[in-house]
C-alpha positions as CSV (number, residue, x, y, z in Angstrom):
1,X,0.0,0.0,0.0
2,X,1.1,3.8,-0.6
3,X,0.8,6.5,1.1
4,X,0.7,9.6,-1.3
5,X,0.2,12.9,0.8
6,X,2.0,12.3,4.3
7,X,3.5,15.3,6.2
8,X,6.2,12.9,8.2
9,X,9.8,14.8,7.8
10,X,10.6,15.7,11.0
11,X,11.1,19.5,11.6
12,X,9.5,20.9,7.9
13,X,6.3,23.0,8.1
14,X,3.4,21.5,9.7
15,X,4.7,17.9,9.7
16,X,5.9,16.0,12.5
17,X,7.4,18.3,15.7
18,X,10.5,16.0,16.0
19,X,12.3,13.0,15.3
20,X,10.6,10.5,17.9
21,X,6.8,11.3,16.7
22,X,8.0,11.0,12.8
23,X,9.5,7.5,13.6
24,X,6.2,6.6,15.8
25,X,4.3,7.5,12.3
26,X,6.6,5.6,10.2
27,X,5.7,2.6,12.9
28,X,2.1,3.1,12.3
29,X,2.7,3.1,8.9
30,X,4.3,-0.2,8.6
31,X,1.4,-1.6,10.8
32,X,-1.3,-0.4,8.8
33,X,0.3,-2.2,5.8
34,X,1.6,0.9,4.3
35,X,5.1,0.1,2.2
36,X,6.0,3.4,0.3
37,X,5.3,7.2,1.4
38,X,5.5,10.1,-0.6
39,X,6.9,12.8,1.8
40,X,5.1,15.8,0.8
41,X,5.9,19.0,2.7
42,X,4.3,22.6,1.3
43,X,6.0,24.7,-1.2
44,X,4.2,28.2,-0.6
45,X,6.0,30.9,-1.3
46,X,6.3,33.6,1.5
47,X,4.7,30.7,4.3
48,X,6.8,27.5,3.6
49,X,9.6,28.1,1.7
50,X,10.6,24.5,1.1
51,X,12.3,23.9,-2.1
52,X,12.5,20.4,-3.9
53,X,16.4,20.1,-3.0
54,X,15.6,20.7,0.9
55,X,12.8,17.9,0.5
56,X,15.3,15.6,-0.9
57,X,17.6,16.0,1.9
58,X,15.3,15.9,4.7
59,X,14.0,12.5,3.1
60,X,17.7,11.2,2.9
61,X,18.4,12.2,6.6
62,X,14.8,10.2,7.7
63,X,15.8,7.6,5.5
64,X,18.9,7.2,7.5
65,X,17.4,7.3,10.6
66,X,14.6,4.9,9.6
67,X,17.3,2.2,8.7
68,X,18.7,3.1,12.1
69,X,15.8,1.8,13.9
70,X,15.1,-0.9,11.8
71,X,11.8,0.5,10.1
72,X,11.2,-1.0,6.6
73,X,9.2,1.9,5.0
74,X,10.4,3.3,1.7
75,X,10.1,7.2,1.2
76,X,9.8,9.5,-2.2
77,X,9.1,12.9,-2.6
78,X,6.8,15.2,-3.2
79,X,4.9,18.5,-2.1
80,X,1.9,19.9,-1.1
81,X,2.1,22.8,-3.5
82,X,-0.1,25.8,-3.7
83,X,-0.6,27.9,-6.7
84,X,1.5,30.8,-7.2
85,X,3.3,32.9,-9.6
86,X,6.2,31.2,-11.8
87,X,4.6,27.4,-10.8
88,X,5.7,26.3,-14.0
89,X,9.1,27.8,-14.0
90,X,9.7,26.1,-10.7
91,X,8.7,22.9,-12.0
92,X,11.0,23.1,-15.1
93,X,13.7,24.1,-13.1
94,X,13.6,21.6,-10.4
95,X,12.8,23.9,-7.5
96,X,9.1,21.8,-7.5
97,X,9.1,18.5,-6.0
98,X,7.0,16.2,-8.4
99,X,5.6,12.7,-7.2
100,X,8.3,10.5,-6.8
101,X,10.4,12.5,-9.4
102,X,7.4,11.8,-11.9
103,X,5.1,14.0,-14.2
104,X,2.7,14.3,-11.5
105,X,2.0,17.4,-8.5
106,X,0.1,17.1,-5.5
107,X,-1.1,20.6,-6.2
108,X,-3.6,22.3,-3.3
109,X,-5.4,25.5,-4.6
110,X,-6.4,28.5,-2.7
């Protein structure tokens, strides 16, 4: 099963406070059957100003520490992302985080 719109990465916007409740998530995760997540913090410019390369490394670091503890649960990214000026720009360039680095956007209008 896949998760596609989880706010788990500790310490990014309004998803999980810290380290110990993103890892109790990732738990209840794997319990409820869930394999894959796509990790998918807001881009809003001016309010979260996450860009698609501070997703990626957020994911890598809870990857890490989700190997540490032993928690089989496989994470992609993504974004919550809210309609604003030079969307598509940002999505050419990279700044966007796509589904799982595909053709697809979680995209959350006003």
């Amino acid at each position: 099963m896949i998760d596609l719109h989880c706010h788990m990465l500790p310490g990014i916007d309004d998803g999980a406070p810290n380290r110990e409740v993103a890892l109790a998530m990732a738990r209840c995760a794997v319990k409820d059957g869930i394999t894959t997540v796509a990790c998918t913090p807001h881009i809003y410019p001016g309010v979260y100003d996450n860009t698609a390369a501070g997703i990626r490394g957020a994911i890598a670091r809870f990857r890490h520490e989700l190997a540490k503890n032993e928690i089989a649960l496989t994470l992609v990214e993504g974004a919550d992302v809210h309609l604003a000026p030079h969307l598509d720009a940002g999505i050419r360039d990279g700044r966007i985080a796509t589904l799982a680095g595909s053709r697809y956007l979680l995209l959350e209008p006003p």
